[in-house]
mmCIF file of the C-alpha atoms, coordinates in Angstrom:
data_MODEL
# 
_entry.id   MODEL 
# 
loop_
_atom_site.group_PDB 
_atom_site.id 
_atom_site.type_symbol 
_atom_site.label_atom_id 
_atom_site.label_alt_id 
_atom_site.label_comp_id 
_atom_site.label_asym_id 
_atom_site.label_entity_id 
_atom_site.label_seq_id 
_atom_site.pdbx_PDB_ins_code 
_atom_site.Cartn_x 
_atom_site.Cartn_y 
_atom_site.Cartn_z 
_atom_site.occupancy 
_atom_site.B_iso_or_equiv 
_atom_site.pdbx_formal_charge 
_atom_site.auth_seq_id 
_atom_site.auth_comp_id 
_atom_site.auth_asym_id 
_atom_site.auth_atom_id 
_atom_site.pdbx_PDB_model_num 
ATOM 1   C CA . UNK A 1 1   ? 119.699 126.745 122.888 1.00 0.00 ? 1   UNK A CA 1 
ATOM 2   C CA . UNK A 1 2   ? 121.239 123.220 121.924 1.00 0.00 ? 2   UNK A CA 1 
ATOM 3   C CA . UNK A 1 3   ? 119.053 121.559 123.980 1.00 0.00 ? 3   UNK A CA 1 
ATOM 4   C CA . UNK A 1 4   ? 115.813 123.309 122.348 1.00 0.00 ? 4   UNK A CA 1 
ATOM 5   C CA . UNK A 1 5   ? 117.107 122.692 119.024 1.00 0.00 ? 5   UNK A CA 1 
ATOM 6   C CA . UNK A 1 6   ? 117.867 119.124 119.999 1.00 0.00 ? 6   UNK A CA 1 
ATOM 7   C CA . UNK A 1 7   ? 114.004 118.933 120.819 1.00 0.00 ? 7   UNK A CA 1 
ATOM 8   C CA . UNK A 1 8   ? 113.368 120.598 117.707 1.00 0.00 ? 8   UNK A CA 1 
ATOM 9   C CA . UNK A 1 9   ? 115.344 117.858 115.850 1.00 0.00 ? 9   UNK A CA 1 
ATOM 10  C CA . UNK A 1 10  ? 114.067 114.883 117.045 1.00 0.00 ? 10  UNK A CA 1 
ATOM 11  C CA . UNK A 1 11  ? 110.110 116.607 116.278 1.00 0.00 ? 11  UNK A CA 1 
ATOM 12  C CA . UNK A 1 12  ? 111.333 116.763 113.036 1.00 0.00 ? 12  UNK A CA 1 
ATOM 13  C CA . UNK A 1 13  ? 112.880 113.547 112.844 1.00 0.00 ? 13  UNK A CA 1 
ATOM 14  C CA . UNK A 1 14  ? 109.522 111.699 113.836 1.00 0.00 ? 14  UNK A CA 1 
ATOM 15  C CA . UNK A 1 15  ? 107.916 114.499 111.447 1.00 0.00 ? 15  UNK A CA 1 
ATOM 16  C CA . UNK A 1 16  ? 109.867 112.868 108.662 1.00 0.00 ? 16  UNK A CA 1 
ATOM 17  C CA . UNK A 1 17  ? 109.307 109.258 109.237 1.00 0.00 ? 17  UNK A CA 1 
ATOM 18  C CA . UNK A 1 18  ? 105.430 109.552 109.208 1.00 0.00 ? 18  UNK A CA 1 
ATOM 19  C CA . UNK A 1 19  ? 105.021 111.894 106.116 1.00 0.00 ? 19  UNK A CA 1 
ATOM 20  C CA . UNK A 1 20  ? 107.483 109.215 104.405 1.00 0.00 ? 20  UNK A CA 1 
ATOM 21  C CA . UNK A 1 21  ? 105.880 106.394 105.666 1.00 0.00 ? 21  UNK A CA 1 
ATOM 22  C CA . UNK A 1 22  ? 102.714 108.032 104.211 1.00 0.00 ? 22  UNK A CA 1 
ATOM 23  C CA . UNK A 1 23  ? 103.821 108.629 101.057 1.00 0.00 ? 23  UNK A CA 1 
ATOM 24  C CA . UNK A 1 24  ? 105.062 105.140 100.417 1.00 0.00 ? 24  UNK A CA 1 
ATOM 25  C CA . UNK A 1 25  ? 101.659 104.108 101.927 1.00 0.00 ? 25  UNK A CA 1 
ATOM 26  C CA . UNK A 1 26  ? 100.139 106.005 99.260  1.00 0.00 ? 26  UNK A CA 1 
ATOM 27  C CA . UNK A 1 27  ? 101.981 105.377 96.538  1.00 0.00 ? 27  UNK A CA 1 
ATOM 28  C CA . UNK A 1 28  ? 101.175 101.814 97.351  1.00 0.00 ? 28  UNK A CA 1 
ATOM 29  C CA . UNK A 1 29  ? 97.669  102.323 96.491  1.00 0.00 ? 29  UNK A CA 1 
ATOM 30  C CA . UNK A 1 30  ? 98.043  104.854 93.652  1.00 0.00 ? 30  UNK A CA 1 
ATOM 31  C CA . UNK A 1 31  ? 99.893  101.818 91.918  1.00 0.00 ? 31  UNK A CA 1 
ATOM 32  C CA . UNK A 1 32  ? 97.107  99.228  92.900  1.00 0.00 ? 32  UNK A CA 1 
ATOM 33  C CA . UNK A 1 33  ? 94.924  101.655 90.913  1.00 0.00 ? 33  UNK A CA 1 
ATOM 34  C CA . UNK A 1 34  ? 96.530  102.707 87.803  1.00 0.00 ? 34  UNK A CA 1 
ATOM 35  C CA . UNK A 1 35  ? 95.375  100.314 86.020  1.00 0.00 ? 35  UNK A CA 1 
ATOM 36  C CA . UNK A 1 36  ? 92.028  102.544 85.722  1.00 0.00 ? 36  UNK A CA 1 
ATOM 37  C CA . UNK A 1 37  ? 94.222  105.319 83.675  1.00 0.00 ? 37  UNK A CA 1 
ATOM 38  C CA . UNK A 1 38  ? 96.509  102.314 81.602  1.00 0.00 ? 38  UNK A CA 1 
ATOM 39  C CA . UNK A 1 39  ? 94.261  98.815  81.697  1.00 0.00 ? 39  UNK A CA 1 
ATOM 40  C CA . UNK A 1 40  ? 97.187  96.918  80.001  1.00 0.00 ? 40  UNK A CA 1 
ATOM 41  C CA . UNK A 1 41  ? 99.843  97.873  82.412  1.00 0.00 ? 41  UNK A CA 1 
ATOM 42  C CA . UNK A 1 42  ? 101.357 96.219  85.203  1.00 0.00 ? 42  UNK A CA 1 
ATOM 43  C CA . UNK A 1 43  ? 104.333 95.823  87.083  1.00 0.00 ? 43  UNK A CA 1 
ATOM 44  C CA . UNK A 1 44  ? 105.933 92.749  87.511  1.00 0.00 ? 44  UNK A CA 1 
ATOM 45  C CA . UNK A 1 45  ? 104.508 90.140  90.400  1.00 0.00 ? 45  UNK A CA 1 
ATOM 46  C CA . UNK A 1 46  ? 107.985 90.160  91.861  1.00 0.00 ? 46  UNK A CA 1 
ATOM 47  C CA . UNK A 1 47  ? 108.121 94.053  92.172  1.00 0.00 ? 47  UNK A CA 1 
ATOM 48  C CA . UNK A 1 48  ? 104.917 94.476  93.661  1.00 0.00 ? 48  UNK A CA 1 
ATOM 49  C CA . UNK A 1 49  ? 105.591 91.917  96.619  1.00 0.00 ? 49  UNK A CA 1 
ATOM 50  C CA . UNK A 1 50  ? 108.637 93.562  97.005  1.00 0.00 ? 50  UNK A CA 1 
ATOM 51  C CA . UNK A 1 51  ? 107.789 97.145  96.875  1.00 0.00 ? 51  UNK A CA 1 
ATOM 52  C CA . UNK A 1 52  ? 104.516 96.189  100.157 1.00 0.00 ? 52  UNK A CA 1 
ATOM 53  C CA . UNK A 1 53  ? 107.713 94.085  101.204 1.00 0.00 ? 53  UNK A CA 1 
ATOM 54  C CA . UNK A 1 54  ? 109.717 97.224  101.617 1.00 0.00 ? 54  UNK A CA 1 
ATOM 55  C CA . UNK A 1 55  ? 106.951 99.758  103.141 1.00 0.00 ? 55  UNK A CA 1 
ATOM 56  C CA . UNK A 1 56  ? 105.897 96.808  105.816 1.00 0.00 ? 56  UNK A CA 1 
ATOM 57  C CA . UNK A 1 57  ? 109.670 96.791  106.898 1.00 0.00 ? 57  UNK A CA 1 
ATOM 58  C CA . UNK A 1 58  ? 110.396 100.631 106.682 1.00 0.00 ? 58  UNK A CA 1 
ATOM 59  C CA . UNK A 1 59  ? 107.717 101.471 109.002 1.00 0.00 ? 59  UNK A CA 1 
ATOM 60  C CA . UNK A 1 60  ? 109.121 98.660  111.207 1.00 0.00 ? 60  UNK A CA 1 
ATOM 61  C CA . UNK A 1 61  ? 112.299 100.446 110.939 1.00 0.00 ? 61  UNK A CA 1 
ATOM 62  C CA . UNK A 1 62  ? 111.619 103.527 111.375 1.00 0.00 ? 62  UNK A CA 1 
ATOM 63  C CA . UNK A 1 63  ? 109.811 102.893 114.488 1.00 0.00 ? 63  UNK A CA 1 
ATOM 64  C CA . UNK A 1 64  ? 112.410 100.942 116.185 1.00 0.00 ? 64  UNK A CA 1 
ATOM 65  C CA . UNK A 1 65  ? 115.008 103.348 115.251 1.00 0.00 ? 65  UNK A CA 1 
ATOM 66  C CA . UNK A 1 66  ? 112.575 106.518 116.728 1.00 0.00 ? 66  UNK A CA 1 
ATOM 67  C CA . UNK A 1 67  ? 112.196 104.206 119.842 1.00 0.00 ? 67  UNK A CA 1 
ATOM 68  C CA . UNK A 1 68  ? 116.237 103.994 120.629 1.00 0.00 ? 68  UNK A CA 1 
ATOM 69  C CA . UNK A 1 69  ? 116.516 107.522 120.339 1.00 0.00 ? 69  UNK A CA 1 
ATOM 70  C CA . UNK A 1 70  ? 112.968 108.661 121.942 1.00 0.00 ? 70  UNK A CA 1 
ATOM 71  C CA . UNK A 1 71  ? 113.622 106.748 125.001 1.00 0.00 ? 71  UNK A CA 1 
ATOM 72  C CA . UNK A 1 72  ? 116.880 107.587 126.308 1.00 0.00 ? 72  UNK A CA 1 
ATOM 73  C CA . UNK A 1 73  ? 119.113 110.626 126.319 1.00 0.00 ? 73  UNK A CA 1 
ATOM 74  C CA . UNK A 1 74  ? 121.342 109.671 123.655 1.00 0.00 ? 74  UNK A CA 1 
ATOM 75  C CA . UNK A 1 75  ? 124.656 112.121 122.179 1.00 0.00 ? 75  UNK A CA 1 
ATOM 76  C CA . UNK A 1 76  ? 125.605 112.633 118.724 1.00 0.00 ? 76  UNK A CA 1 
ATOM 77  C CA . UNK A 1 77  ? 128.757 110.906 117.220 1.00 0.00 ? 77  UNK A CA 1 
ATOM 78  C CA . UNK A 1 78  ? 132.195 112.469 117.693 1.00 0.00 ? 78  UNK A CA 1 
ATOM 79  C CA . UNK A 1 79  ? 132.873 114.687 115.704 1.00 0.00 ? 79  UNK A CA 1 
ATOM 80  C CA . UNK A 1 80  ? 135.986 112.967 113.934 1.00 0.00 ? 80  UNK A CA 1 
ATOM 81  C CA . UNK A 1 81  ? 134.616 109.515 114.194 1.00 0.00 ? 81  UNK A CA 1 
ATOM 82  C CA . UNK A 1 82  ? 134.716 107.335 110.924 1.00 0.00 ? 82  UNK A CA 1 
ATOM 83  C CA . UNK A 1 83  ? 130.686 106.698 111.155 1.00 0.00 ? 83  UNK A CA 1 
ATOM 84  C CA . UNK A 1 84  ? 129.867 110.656 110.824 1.00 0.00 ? 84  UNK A CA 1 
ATOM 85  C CA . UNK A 1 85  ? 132.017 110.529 107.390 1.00 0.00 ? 85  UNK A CA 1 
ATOM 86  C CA . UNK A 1 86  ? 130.642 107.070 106.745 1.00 0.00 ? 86  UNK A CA 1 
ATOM 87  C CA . UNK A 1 87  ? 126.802 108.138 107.123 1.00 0.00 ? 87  UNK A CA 1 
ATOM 88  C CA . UNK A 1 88  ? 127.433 111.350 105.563 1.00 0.00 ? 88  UNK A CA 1 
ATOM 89  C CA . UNK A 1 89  ? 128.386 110.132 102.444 1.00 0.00 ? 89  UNK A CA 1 
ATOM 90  C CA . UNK A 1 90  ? 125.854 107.636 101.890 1.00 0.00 ? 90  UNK A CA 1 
ATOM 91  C CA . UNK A 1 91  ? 123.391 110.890 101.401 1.00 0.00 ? 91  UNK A CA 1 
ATOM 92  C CA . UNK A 1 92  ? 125.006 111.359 97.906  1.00 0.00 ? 92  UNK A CA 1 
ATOM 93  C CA . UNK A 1 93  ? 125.418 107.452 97.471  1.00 0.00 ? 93  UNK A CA 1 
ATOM 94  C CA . UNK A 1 94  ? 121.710 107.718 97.606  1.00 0.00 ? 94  UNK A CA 1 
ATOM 95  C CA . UNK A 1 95  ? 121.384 110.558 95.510  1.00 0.00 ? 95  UNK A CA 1 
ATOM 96  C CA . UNK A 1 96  ? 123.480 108.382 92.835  1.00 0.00 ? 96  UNK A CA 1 
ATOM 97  C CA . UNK A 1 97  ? 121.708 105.949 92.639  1.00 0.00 ? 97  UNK A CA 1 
ATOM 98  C CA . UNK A 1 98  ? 118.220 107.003 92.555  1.00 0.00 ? 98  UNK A CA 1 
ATOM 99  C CA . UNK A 1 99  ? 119.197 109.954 89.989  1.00 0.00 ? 99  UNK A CA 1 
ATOM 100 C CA . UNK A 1 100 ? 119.152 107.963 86.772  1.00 0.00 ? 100 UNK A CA 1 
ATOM 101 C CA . UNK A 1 101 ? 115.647 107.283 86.992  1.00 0.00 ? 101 UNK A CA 1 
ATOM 102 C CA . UNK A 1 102 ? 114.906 110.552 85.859  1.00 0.00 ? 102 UNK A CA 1 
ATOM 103 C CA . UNK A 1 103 ? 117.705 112.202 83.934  1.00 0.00 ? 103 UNK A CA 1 
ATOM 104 C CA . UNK A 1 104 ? 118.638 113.879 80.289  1.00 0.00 ? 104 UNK A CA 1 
ATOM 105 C CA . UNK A 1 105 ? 121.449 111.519 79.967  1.00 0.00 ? 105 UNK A CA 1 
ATOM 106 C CA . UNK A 1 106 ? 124.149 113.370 82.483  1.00 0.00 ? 106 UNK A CA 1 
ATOM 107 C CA . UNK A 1 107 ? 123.014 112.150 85.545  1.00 0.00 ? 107 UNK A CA 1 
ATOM 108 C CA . UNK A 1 108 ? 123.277 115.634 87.520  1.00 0.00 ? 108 UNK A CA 1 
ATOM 109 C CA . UNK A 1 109 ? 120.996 116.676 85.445  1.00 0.00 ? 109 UNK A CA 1 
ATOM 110 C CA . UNK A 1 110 ? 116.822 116.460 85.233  1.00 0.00 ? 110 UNK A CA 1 
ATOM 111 C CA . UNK A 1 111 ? 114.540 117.006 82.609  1.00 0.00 ? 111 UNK A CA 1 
ATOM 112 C CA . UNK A 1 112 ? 112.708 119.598 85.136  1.00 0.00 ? 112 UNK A CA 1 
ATOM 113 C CA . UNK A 1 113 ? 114.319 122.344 87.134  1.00 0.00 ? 113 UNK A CA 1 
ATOM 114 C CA . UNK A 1 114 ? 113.700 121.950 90.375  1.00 0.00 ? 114 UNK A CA 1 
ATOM 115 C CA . UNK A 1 115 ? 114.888 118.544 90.692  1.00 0.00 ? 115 UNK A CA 1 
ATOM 116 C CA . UNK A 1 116 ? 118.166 119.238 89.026  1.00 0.00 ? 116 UNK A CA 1 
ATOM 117 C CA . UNK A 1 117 ? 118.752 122.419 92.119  1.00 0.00 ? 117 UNK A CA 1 
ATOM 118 C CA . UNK A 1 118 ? 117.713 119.958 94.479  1.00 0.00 ? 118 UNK A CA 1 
ATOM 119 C CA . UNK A 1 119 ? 119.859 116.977 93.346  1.00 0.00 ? 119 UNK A CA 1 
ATOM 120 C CA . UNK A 1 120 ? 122.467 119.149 92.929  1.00 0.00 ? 120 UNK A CA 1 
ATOM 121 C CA . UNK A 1 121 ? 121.989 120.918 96.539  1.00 0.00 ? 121 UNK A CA 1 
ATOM 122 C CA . UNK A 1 122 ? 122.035 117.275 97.879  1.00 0.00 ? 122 UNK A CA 1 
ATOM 123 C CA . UNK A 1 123 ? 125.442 116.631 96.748  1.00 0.00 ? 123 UNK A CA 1 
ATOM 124 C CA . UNK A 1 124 ? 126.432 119.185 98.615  1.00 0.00 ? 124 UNK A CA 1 
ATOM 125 C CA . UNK A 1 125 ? 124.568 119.515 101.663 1.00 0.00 ? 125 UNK A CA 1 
ATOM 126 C CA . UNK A 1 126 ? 125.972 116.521 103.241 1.00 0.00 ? 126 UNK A CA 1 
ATOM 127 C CA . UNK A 1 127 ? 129.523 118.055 103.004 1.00 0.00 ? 127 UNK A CA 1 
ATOM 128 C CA . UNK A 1 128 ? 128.275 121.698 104.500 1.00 0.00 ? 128 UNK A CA 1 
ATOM 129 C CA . UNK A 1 129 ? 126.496 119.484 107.153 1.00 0.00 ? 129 UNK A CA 1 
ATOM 130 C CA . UNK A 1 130 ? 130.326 117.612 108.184 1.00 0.00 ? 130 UNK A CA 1 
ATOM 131 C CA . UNK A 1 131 ? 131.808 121.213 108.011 1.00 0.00 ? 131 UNK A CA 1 
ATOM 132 C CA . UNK A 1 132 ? 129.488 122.726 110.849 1.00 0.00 ? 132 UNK A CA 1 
ATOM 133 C CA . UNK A 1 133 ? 129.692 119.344 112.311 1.00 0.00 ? 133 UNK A CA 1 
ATOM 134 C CA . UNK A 1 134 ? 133.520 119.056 112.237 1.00 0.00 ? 134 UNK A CA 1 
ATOM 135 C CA . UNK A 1 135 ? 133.070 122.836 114.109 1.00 0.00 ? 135 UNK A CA 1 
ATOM 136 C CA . UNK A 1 136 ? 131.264 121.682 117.450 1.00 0.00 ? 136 UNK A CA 1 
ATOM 137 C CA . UNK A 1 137 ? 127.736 122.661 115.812 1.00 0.00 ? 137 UNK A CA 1 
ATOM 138 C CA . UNK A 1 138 ? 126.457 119.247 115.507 1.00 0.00 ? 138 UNK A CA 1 
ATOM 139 C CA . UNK A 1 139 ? 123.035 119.995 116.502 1.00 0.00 ? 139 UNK A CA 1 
ATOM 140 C CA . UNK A 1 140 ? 122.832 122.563 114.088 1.00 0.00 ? 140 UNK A CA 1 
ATOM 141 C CA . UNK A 1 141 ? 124.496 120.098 111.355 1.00 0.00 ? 141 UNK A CA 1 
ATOM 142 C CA . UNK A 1 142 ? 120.998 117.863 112.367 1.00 0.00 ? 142 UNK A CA 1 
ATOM 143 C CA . UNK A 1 143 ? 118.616 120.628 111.742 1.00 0.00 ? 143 UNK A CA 1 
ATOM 144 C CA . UNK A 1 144 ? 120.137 121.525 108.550 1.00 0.00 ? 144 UNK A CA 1 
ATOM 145 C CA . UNK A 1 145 ? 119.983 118.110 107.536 1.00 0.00 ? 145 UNK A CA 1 
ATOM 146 C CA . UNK A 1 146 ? 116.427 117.425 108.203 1.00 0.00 ? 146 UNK A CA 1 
ATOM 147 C CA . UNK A 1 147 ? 115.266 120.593 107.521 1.00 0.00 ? 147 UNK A CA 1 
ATOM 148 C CA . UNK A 1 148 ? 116.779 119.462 103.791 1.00 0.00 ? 148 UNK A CA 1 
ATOM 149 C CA . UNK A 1 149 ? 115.039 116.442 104.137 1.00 0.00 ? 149 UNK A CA 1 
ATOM 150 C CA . UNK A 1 150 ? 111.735 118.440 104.498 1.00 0.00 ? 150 UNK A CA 1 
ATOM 151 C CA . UNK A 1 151 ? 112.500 120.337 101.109 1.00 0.00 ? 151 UNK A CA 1 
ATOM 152 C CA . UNK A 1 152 ? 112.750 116.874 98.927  1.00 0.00 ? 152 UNK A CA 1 
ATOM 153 C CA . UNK A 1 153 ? 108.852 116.892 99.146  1.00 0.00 ? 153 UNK A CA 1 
ATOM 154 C CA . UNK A 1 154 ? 108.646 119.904 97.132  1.00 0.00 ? 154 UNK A CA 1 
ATOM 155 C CA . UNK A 1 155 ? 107.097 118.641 93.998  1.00 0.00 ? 155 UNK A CA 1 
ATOM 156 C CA . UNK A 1 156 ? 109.457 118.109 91.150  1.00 0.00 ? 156 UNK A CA 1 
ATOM 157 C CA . UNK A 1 157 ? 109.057 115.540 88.887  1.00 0.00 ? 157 UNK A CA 1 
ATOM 158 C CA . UNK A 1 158 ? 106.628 115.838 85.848  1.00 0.00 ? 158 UNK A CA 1 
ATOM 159 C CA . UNK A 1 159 ? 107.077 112.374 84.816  1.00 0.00 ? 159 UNK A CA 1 
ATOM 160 C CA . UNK A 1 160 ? 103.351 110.826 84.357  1.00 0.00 ? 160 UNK A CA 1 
ATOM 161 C CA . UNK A 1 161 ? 104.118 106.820 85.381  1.00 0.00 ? 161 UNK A CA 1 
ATOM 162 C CA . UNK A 1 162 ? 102.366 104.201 87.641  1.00 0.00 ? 162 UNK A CA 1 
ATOM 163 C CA . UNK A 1 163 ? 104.240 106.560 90.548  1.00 0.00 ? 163 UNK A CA 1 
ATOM 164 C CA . UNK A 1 164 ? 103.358 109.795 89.867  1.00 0.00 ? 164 UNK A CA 1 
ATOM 165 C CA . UNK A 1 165 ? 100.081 109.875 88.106  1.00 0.00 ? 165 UNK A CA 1 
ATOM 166 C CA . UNK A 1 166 ? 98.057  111.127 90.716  1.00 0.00 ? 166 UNK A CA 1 
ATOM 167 C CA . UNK A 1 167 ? 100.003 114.020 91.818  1.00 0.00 ? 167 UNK A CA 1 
ATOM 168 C CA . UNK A 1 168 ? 100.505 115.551 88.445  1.00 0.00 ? 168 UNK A CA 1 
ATOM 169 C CA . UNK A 1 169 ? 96.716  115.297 88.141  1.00 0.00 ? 169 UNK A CA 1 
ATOM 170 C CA . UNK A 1 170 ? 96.137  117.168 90.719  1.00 0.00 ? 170 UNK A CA 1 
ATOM 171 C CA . UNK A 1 171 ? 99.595  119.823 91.156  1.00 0.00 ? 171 UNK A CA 1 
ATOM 172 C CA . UNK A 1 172 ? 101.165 118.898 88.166  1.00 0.00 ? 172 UNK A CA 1 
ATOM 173 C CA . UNK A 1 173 ? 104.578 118.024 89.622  1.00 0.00 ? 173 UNK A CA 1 
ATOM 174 C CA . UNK A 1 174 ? 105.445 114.836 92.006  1.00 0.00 ? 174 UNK A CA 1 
ATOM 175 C CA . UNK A 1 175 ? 107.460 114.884 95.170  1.00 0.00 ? 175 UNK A CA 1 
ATOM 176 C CA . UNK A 1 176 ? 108.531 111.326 94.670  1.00 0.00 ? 176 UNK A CA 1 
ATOM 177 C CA . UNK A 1 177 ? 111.577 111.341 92.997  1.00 0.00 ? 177 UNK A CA 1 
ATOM 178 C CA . UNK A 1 178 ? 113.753 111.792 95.992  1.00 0.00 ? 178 UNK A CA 1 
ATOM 179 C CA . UNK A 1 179 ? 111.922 109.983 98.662  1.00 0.00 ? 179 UNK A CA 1 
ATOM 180 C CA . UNK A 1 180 ? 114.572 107.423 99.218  1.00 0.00 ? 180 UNK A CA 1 
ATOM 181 C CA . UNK A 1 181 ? 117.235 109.910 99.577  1.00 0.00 ? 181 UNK A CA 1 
ATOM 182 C CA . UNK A 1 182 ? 114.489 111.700 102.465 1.00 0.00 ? 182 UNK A CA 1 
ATOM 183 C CA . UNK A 1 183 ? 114.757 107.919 104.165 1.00 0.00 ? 183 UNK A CA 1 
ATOM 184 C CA . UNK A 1 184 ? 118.485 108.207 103.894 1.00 0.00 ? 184 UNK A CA 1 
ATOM 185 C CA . UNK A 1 185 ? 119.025 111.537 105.583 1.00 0.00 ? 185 UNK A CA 1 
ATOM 186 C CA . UNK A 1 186 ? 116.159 110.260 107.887 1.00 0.00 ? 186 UNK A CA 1 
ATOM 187 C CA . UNK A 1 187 ? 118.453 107.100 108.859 1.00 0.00 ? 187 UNK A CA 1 
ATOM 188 C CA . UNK A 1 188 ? 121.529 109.347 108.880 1.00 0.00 ? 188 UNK A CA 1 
ATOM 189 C CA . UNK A 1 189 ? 120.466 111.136 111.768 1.00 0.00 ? 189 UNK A CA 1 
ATOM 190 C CA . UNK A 1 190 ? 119.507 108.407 113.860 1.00 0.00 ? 190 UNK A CA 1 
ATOM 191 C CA . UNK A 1 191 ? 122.879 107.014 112.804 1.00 0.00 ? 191 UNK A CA 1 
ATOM 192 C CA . UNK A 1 192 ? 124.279 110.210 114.146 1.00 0.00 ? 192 UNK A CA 1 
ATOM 193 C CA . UNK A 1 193 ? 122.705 110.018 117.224 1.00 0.00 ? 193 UNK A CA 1 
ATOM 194 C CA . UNK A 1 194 ? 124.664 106.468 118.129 1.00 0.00 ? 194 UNK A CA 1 
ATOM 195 C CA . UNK A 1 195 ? 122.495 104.108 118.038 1.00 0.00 ? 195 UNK A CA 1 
ATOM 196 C CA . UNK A 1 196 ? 122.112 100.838 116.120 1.00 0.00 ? 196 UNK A CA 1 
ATOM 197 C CA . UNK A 1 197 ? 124.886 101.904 113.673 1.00 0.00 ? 197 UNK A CA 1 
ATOM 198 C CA . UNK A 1 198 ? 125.521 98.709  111.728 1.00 0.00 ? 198 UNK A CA 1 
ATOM 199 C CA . UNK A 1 199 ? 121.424 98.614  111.628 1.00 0.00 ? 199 UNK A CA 1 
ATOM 200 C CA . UNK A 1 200 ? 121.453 102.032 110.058 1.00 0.00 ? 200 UNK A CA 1 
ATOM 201 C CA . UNK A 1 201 ? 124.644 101.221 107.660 1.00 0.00 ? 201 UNK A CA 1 
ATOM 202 C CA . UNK A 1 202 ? 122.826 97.675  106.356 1.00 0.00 ? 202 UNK A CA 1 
ATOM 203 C CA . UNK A 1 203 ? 119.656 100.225 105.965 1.00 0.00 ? 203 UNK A CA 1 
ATOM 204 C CA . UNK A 1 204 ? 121.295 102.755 104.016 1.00 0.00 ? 204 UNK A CA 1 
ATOM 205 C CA . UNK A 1 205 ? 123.201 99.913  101.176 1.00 0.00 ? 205 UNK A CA 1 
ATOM 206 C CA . UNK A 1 206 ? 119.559 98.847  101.136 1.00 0.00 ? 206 UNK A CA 1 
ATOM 207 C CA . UNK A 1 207 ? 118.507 101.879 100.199 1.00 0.00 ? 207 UNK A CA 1 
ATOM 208 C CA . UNK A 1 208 ? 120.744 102.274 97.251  1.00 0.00 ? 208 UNK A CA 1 
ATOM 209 C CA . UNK A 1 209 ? 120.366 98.879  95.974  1.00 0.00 ? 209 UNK A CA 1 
ATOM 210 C CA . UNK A 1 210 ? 116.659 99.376  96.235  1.00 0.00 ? 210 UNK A CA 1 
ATOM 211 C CA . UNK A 1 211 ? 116.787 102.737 94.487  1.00 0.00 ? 211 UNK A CA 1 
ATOM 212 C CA . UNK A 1 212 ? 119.225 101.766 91.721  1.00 0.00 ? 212 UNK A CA 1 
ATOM 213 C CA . UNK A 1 213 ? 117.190 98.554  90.775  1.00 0.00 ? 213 UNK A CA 1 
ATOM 214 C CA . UNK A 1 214 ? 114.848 101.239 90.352  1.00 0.00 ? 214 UNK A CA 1 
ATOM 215 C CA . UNK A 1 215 ? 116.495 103.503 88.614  1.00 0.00 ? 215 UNK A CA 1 
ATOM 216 C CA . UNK A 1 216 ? 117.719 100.501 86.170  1.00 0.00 ? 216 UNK A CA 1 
ATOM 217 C CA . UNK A 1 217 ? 114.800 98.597  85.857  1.00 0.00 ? 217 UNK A CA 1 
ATOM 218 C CA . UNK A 1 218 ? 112.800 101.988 84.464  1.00 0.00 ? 218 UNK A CA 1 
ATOM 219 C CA . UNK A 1 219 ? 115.983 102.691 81.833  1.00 0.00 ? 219 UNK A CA 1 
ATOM 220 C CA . UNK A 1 220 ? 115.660 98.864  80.840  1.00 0.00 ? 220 UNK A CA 1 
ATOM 221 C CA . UNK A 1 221 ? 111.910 99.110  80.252  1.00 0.00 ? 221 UNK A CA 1 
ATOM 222 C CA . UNK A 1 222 ? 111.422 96.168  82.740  1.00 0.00 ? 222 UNK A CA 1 
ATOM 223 C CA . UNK A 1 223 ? 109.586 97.897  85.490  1.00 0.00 ? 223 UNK A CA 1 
ATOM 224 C CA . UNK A 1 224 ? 107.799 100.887 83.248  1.00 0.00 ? 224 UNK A CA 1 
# 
């Protein structure tokens, strides 16, 4: 059984990686044309270089990360080792710090729903994850963690900005909100699987300082 669900775990890892690497593909070119719905917007030149910046080097990423795991028989961390708290927790760093660009003012809380029950369920997740995982079910801990990553795309935010536009057009709710925290859990795992971990730890700060400038530059009114 663990070995089938380890198989089943690393489908859905490389599952993950291309529908996010998708979306930010996409969301690259629903940017590049929202200028037909708002002719006087635009983002700043320095955003825009870095946001095809950061999609260029997340596929790149997430590639060589699948690779070190794909190719060799690797073993998940210890189970009391100081990286499976360490990546662990950087799944509600994430959750942190991309929260406040879309909140009423308490940052656990969103103006819709279903985003607030899945940021809250992502502050916990992580520490039900490092309870079976602490218990010798670490494989289990993975699927539970990806199969959470799978549920972020359920669309949640009905915010209509440069981001989201499309989608609410067309479902009326956005799955975008927490695609950074999908990339986190995403990177977790592989992190979990012992291999490149000071990679995967410089990846994961990234993330949040990517997803807080965000977060800040929307509440500022610099960005949108």
């Amino acid at each position: 059984m663990s070995s089938r669900l380890q198989k089943t775990n690393r489908w859905l890892l490389l599952f993950g990686f291309i529908i996010g690497n998708l979306l930010w593909v996409k969301t690259l070119y629903d940017i590049s044309q929202y200028h037909t719905v708002n002719p006087r917007f635009s983002f700043p030149a320095i955003f825009n270089i870095l946001f095809v910046a950061g999609a260029l080097l997340n596929i790149a990423l997430s590639a060589y990360v699948l690779k070190g795991i794909w190719n060799a028989e690797t073993e998940l961390q210890p189970r009391r080792d100081v990286w499976t708290y360490i990546f662990l927790l950087a799944i509600p760093l994430t959750v942190l710090c991309v929260s406040p660009v879309c909140s009423t003012g308490n940052i656990l809380i969103a103006p819709y729903l279903a985003s607030t029950i899945i940021r809250i369920g992502l502050l916990i997740v992580p520490f039900i994850v490092l309870f079976v995982y602490l218990r010798g079910k670490k494989e289990a801990g993975i699927f539970i963690l990806l199969a959470s990553s799978l549920l972020l795309l359920f669309p949640n935010d009905e915010c209509f900005n440069p981001f989201n536009y499309w989608w609410i057009r067309k479902i009326s709710a956005s799955p975008l909100t927490y695609l950074p925290v999908m990339y986190a859990i995403l990177f977790v795992v592989t992190g979990l699987y012992g291999k490149n971990k000071y990679l995967i730890t410089f990846i994961l700060f990234g993330l949040c300082v990517g997803s807080l400038a965000i977060s800040l530059g929307h509440r500022l009114r610099f960005l949108w």
